[in-house]
C-alpha positions in Angstrom: 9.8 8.3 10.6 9.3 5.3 8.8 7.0 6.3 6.2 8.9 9.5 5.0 11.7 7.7 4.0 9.4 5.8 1.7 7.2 8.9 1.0 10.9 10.6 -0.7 11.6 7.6 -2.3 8.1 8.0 -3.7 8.7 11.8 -4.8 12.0 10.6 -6.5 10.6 8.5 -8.6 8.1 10.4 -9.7 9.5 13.5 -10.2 11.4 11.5 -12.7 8.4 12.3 -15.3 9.3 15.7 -15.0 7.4 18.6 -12.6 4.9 16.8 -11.0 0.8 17.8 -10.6 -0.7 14.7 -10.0 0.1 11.8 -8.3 -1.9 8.4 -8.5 -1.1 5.7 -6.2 -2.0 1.7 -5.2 -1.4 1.6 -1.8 -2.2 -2.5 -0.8 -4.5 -3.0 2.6 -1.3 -4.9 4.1 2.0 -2.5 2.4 4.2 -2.1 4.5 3.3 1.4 5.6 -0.6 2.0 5.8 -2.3 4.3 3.3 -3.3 6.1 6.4 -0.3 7.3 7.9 1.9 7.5 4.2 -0.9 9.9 2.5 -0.5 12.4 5.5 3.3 12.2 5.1 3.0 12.7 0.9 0.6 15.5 1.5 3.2 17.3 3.8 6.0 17.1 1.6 4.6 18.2 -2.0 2.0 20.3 -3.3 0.8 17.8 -5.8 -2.8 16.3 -5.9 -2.5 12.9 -4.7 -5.3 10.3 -5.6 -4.8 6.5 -3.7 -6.4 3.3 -4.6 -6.6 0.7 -1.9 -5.7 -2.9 -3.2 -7.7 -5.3 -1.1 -5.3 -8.3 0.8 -5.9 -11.7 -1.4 -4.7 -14.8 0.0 -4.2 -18.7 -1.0 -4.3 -21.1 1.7 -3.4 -24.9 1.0 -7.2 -25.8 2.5 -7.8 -24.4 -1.0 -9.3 -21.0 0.3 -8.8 -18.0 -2.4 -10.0 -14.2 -1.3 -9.4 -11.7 1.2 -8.1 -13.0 4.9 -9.2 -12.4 7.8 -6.7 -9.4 9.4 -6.3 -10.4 13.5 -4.0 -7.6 13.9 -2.7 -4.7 11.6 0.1 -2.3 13.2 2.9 0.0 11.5 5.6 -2.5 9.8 3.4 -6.1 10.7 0.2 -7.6 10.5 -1.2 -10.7 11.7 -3.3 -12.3 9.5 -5.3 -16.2 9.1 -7.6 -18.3 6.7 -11.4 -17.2 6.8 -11.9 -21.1 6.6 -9.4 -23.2 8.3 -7.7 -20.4 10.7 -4.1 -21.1 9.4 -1.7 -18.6 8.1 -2.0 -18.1 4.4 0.2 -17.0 1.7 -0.4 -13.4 0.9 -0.6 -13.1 -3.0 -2.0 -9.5 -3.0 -2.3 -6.2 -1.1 1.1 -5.8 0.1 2.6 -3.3 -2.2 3.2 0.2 -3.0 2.2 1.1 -6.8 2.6 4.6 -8.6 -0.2 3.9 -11.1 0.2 7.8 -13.0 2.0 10.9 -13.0 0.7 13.5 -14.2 3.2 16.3 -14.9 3.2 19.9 -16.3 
């Protein structure tokens, strides 16, 4: 499974800090493994409290659209994604990544 690999990867870091009780996260709308399906894995693999903040998608499109795009299509590892305005592909700028925001540890 995809998203354990990046749920250890996750843990290791974290449990960097030291024995781990809290875990807070930014999980972006378009990372590459959704909130919904890496929270799950998380939960299943530590005991910890694990609080998630979802970063909205922000795009910039050269019809000089800035804000969230319109998301066609959203699956496990892709997502299809076009201007509000114009309909062309924008450049993502935000929402795509994976952020521990706090540990807290014993």
């Amino acid at each position: 499974m995809h998203e354990t690999v990046i749920a250890n990867s996750i843990i290791k870091e974290a449990e960097k800090h030291g024995k781990v009780q809290e875990l807070y996260l930014e999980i972006g709308e378009l990372a590459h493994v959704p909130a919904t399906d890496l929270i799950p894995c998380l939960k299943s693999l530590v005991p910890w409290t694990i609080t998630v903040k979802e970063k909205k998608a922000q795009c910039e499109c050269p019809c000089g659209y800035f804000g969230q795009p319109t998301i066609l299509e959203r699956g496990h590892d892709s997502f299809l994604i076009e201007c509000p305005e114009c309909a062309s592909v924008p450049t993502l700028t935000e929402g795509t990544d994976i952020k521990i925001l706090k540990v807290t540890v014993e």
